[in-house]
C-alpha positions in Angstrom: 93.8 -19.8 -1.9 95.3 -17.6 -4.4 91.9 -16.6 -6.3 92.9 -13.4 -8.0 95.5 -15.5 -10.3 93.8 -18.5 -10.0 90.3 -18.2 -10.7 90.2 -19.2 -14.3 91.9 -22.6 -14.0 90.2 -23.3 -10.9 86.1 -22.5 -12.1 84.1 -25.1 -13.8 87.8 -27.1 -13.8 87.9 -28.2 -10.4 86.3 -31.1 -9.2 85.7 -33.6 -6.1 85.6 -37.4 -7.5 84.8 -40.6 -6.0 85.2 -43.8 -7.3 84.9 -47.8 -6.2 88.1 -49.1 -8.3 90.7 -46.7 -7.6 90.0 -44.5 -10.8 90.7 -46.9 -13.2 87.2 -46.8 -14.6 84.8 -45.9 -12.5 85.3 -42.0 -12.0 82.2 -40.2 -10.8 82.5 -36.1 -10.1 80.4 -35.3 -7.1 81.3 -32.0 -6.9 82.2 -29.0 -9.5 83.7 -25.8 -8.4 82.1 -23.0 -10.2 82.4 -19.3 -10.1 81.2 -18.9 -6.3 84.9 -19.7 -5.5 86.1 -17.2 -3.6 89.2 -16.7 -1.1 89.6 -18.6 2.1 87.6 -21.2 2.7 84.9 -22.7 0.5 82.3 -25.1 1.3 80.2 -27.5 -0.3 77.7 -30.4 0.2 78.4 -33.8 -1.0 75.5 -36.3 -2.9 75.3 -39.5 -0.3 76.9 -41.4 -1.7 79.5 -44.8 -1.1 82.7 -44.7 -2.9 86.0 -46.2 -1.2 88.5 -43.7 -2.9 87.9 -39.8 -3.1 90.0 -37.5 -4.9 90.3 -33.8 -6.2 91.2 -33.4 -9.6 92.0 -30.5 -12.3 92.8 -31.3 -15.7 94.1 -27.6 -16.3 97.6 -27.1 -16.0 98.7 -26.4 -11.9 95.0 -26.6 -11.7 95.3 -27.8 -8.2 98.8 -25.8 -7.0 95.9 -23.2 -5.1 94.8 -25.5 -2.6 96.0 -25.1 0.6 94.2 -26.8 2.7 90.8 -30.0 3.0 88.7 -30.9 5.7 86.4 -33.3 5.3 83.2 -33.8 7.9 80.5 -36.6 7.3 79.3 -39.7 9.5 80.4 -43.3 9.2 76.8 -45.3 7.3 76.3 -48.6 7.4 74.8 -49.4 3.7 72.2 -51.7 5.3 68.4 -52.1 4.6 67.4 -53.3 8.0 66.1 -50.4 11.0 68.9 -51.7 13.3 72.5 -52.6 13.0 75.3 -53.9 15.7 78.7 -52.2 16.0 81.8 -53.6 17.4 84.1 -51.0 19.8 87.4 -50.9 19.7 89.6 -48.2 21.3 91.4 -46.5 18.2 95.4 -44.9 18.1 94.2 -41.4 16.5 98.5 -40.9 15.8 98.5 -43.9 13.4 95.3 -44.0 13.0 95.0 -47.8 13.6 92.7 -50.0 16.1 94.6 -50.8 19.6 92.1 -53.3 20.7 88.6 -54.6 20.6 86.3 -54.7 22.9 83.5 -57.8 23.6 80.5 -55.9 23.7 78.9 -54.2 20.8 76.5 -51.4 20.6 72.9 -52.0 19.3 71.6 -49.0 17.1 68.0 -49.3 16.6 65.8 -47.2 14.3 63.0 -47.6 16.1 63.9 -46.2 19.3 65.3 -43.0 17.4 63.4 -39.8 18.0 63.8 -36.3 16.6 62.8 -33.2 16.7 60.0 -31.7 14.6 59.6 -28.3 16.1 60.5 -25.8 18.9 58.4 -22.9 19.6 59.6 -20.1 20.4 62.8 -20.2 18.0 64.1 -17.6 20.6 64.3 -16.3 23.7 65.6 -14.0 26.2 69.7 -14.9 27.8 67.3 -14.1 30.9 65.7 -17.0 30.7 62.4 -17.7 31.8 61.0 -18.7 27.9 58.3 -21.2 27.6 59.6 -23.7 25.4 57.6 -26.7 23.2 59.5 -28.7 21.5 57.2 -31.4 18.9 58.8 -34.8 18.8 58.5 -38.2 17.4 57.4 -41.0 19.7 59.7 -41.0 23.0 57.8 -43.3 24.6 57.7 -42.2 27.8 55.6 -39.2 29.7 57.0 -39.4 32.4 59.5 -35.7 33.1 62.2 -37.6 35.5 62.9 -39.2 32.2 63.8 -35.9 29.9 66.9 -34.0 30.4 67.0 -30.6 27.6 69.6 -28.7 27.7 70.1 -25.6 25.8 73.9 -24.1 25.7 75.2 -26.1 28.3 72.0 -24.4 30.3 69.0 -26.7 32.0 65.8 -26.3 30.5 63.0 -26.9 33.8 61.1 -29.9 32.4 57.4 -28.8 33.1 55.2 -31.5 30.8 56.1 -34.4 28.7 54.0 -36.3 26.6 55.3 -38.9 24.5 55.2 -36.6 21.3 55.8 -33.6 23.3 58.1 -31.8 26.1 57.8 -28.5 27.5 60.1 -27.0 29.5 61.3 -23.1 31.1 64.8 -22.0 30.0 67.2 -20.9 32.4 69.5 -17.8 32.1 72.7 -17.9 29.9 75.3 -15.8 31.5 78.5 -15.1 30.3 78.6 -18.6 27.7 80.0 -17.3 24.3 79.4 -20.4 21.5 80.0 -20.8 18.1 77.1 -21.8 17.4 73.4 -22.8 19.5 73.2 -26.5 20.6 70.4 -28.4 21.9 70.3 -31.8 23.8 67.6 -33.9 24.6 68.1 -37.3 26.5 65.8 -39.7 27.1 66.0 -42.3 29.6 66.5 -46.2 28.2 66.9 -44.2 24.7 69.6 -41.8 24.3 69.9 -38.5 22.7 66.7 -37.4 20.4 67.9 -36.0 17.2 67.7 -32.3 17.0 66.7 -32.1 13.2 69.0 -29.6 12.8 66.3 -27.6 14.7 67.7 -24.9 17.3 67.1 -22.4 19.8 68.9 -19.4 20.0 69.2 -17.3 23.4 69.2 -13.8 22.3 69.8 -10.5 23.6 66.7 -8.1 23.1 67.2 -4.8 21.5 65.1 -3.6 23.7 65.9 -4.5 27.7 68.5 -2.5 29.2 70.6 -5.4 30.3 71.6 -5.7 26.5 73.6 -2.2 26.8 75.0 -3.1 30.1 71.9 -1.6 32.1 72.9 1.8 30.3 70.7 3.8 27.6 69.9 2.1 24.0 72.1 3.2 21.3 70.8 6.5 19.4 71.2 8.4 16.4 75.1 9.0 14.7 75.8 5.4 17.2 77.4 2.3 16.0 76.9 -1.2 17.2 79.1 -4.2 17.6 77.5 -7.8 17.9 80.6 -9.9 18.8 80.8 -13.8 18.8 78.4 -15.5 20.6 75.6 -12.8 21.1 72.8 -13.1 19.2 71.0 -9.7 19.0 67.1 -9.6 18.6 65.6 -6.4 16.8 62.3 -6.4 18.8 61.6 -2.7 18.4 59.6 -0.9 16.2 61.6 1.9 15.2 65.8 2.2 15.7 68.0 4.9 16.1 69.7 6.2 12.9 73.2 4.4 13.3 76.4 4.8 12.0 77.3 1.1 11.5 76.1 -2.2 12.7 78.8 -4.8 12.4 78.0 -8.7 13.4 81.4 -9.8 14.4 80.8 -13.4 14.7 77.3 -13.2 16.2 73.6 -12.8 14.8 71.2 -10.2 14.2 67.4 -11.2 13.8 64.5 -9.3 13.2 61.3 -11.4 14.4 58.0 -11.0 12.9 54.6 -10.2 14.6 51.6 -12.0 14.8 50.0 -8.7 13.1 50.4 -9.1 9.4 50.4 -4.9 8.8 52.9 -4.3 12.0 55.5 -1.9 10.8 59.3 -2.3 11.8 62.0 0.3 10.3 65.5 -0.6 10.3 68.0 2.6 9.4 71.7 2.6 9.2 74.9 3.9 6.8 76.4 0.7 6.8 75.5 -2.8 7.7 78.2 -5.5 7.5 78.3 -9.5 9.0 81.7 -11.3 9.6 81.6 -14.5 10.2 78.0 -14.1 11.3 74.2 -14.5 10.5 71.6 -12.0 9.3 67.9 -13.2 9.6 65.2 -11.6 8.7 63.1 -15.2 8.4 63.9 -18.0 7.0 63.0 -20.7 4.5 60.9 -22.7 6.9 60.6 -19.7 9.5 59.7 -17.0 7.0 59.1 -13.5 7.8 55.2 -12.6 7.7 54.5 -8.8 9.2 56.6 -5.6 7.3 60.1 -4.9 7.7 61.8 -1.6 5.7 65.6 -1.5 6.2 66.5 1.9 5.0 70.4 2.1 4.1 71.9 5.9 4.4 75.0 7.5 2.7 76.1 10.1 0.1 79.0 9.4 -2.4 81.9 10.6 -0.1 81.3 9.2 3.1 83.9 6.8 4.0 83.6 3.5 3.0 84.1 -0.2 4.0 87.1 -1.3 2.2 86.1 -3.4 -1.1 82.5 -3.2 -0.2 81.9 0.8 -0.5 79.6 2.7 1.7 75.2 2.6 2.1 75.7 -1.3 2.2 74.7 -4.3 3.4 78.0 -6.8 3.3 78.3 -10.1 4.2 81.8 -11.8 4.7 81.9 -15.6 5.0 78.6 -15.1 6.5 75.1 -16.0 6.4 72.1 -14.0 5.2 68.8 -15.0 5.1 65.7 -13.1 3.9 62.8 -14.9 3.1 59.4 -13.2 3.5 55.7 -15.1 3.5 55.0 -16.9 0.6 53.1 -15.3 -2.1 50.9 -17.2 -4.9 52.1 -15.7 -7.5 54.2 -12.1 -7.8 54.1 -11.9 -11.4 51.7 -12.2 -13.7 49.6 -10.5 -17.0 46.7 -8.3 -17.9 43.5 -10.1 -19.0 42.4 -7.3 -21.2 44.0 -4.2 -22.5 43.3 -1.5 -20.2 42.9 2.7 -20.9 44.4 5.1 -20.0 42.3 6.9 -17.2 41.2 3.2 -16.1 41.0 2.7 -12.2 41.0 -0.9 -12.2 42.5 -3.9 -14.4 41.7 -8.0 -14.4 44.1 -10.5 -14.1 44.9 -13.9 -16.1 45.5 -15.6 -12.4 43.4 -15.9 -9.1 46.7 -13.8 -7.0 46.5 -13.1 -3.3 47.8 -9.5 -3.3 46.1 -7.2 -0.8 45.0 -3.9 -0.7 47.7 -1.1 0.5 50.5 -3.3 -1.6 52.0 -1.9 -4.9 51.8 -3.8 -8.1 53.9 -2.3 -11.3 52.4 -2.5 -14.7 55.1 -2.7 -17.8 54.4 -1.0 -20.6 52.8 -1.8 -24.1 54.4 1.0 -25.9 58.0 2.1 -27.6 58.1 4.0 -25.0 59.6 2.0 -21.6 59.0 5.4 -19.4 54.9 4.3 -19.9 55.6 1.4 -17.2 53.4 2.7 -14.1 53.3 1.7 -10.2 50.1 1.8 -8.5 48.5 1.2 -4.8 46.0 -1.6 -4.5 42.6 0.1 -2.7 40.8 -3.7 -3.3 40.8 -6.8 -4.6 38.2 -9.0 -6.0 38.4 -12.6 -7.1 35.9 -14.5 -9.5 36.4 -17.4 -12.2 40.0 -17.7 -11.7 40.6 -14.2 -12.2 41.8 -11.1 -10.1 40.1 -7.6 -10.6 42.0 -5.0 -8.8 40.9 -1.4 -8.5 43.6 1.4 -8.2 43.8 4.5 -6.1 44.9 6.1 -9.0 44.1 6.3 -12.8 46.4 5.0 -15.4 48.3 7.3 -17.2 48.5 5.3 -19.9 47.1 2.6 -22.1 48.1 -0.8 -21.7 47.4 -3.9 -24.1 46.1 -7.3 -23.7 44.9 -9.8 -26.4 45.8 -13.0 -28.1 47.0 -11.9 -31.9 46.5 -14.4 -34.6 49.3 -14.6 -37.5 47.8 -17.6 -39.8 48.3 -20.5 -38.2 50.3 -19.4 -35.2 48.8 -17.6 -32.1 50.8 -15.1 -30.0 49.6 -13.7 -26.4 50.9 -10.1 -25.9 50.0 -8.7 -22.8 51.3 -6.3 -20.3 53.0 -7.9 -17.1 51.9 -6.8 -13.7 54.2 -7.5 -10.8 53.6 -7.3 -7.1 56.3 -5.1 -5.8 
C-alpha cells in the first residue's frame, strides 16, 4: 500500500460495506478506515453480521487504486435460534470452487455437548516441561482421564485428574518446535474438541535457566539479545544486565508478576524493538500486579533504529500490551484547600492508593511550576473520603471550594493524580 501518497484519500474515505440487495438500496458500512492506516497490512474486526454481498468502496477519486491485496477470515453461521443444527457434506473442487458430490450422512452440531475453556493456570511454563497445568472448563461430562487428550504445541500434556468441570495435566518438553503462534487442543471422547476460548498456554524460555543461552553464561552488561520466531522469552529475574538492544524477531517477551504486590523487577536497555512479535507486561484479563521499572538508556548521538530513533521502545506490526492492576480511581480533587507547609490533604473520593506510591497535586496558582509530587507515608479512609498524610510538607498552597456566582455554582479545586 502506497501510504505516503495515499493517505489522505484513503482515511475516513475508505470503507468495508455489506449489503442484502446487491447495493441497490440497502448499503450498510461495517467498517471505516481511519488514520491507524498504515503500510503493509492492516487489520480489522468485522460487526457479526449477515449480508450476501460485501464490497470495499471509496468515493474519492482512485480512492481504491492503493489496495493491493484482501483476505478475508470468518466461520460459516447458520442464522438459527435452535442449540443444534444438521449439516450436509459434500466434497468441494477448491479450483472452481464448486461442490463435486454429496454425501448421505450429515453432521449433528449440538450446543449442548459444546464445552470451552474458562481458564488455564499457569499461563506459562518452562519448554522443559514438567508444569502443572489446570485448565477450568464447562461441563465435559465425563471424569474419567482415558477420555481427555490436551495437547499443547503438537506436545502431550500427562492427564493427571479430570473432573467434569476440570482437567489437570503435566506438560511435556517442547524441543526444537518453532510456531507462529501457541495452540491448545483438548478432545473429549463421544464429544469432540472443547473450545479454547481463545485461552492459551505459551511454553516459554526462562531468562533465567542456562539452557535458554545454550547452557552458556546469561547475557551481561553492553550485550544484545535476539528473540527469534517461535521462542517465547520469560523475564523471571529481578534485575537484568544493561543491554545494548533486545529485539523480538517474531517471538515474545513477558514479564510475569509475583504473588508479592511490593516485588521489585528492573528492566534496562538502549533500545527495545518487536517485529512481528508480542510484548507483555500483563494483560487486560491477566494484568500485571507486583512493580515493574523498565529503564530506557541513550544520549542524543548514539546510533539509532532507522525511523524510530534511539532510547526506544518500537513496535512494528506487533503487539504490546501493558496493563497493570486495576486502580479505583487515579485521578481525582482536593476536598478542602490545603497550606502551604500542610503534611496531609483529604480527598472528594474513597481511593485505594497505598502508602510508598506518589500522587501529584496541580496547582491553584498563575503559576504552573506550583504543581508538587509527593510520597504517600499513610492512608486513611472515613465517610467516603481519603485523608492522606505526606512525607513531606507542601510547598505551596493549594485551593478547594465550591464558589457561588448568583445563580450558578462552580467547583474549583486542585486535581491530585496517582502517579
Amino acid at each position: 500500500m502506497d501510504y505516503f501518497s495515499n493517505k489522505s484519500i484513503l482515511a475516513d474515505n475508505l470503507v468495508f460495506q455489506g449489503s442484502n440487495d446487491g447495493f441497490s438500496s440497502d448499503i450498510n458500512d461495517l467498517v471505516t478506515v481511519g488514520e491507524e492506516i498504515h503500510e503493509g497490512w492492516n487489520s480489522y474486526d468485522l460487526p457479526m453480521s449477515t449480508y450476501s454481498s460485501f464490497r470495499i468502496f471509496n468515493a474519492e477519486n482512485n480512492g481504491c487504486n492503493s489496495i493491493g491485496e484482501l483476505k478475508l477470515f470468518g466461520q460459516k453461521v447458520y442464522d438459527v435460534t435452535t442449540n443444534n443444527a444438521d449439516c450436509p457434506v459434500f466434497i468441494f473442487d477448491a479450483v472452481n470452487i464448486a461442490p463435486l458430490a454429496t454425501i448421505s450422512q450429515t453432521i449433528t452440531y449440538d450446543l449442548s455437548v459444546t464445552s470451552y475453556v474458562q481458564n488455564i493456570s499457569p499461563r506459562f511454563g518452562s519448554v522443559e516441561g514438567n508444569t502443572d497445568l489446570t485448565i477450568s472448563v464447562t461441563d465435559i461430562a465425563t471424569s474419567n482421564p482415558n477420555d481427555v487428550t490436551v495437547t499443547i504445541d503438537g506436545v502431550t500434556c500427562a492427564i493427571t485428574d479430570v473432573l467434569p468441570t476440570l482437567i489437570r495435566c503435566t506438560t511435556g518438553p517442547r524441543i526444537g518446535l518453532y510456531l507462529d503462534e501457541p495452540r491448545l487442543d483438548i478432545i473429549v471422547a463421544g464429544r469432540g474438541k472443547v473450545d479454547t476460548n481463545e485461552k492459551v498456554y505459551r511454553y516459554v524460555s526462562l531468562w533465567s535457566q542456562t539452557s535458554t543461552w545454550g547452557g552458556q553464561f546469561a547475557p551481561v552488561d553492553g550485550e544484545s539479545v535476539a528473540v527469534p520466531k517461535g521462542l517465547n522469552l520469560l523475564v523471571d529475574i529481578d534485575t537484568s544486565p544493561m543491554l545494548n538492544m533486545v529485539l523480538v524477531d517474531g517471538g515474545s517477551i513477558i514479564f510475569p508478576s509475583e504473588s508479592d504486590p511490593n516485588h521489585q523487577r528492573n528492566f534496562d536497555a538502549k533500545v527495545i524493538f518487536i517485529n512481528n512479535g508480542v510484548f507483555e507486561a500483563g494483560t487486560e484479563d491477566e494484568p500485571y500486579t507486583s512493580k515493574l521499572t523498565i529503564t530506557m538508556h541513550g544520549k542524543k548521538y548514539d546510533p539509532t533504529v532507522p525511523i524510530y530513533g534511539n532510547k526506544v521502545l518500537g513496535a512494528r506490526y506487533s503487539t504490546v500490551d501493558m496493563h497493570g492492576a486495576a486502580r479505583t480511581s487515579s485521578w481525582t480533587r482536593l476536598d478542602a484547600t490545603v497550606a502551604s507547609g500542610a503534611t496531609s490533604i483529604t480527598l472528594v473520593d474513597e481511593v485505594d492508593w497505598k502508602a510508598g506510591e506518589m500522587i501529584m497535586i496541580t496547582s491553584t496558582d498563575f503559576d504552573r511550576n506550583q504543581a508538587e509530587q509527593h510520597e504517600i507515608d499513610s492512608v486513611s479512609n472515613a465517610g467516603g473520603k481519603t485523608t492522606i498524610v505526606l512525607k513531606t510538607a507542601l510547598a505551596h498552597e493549594h485551593y478547594a471550594a465550591l464558589q457561588t456566582y448568583g445563580t450558578d455554582s462552580v467547583e474549583i479545586r486542585a486535581e491530585v493524580a496517582l502517579m
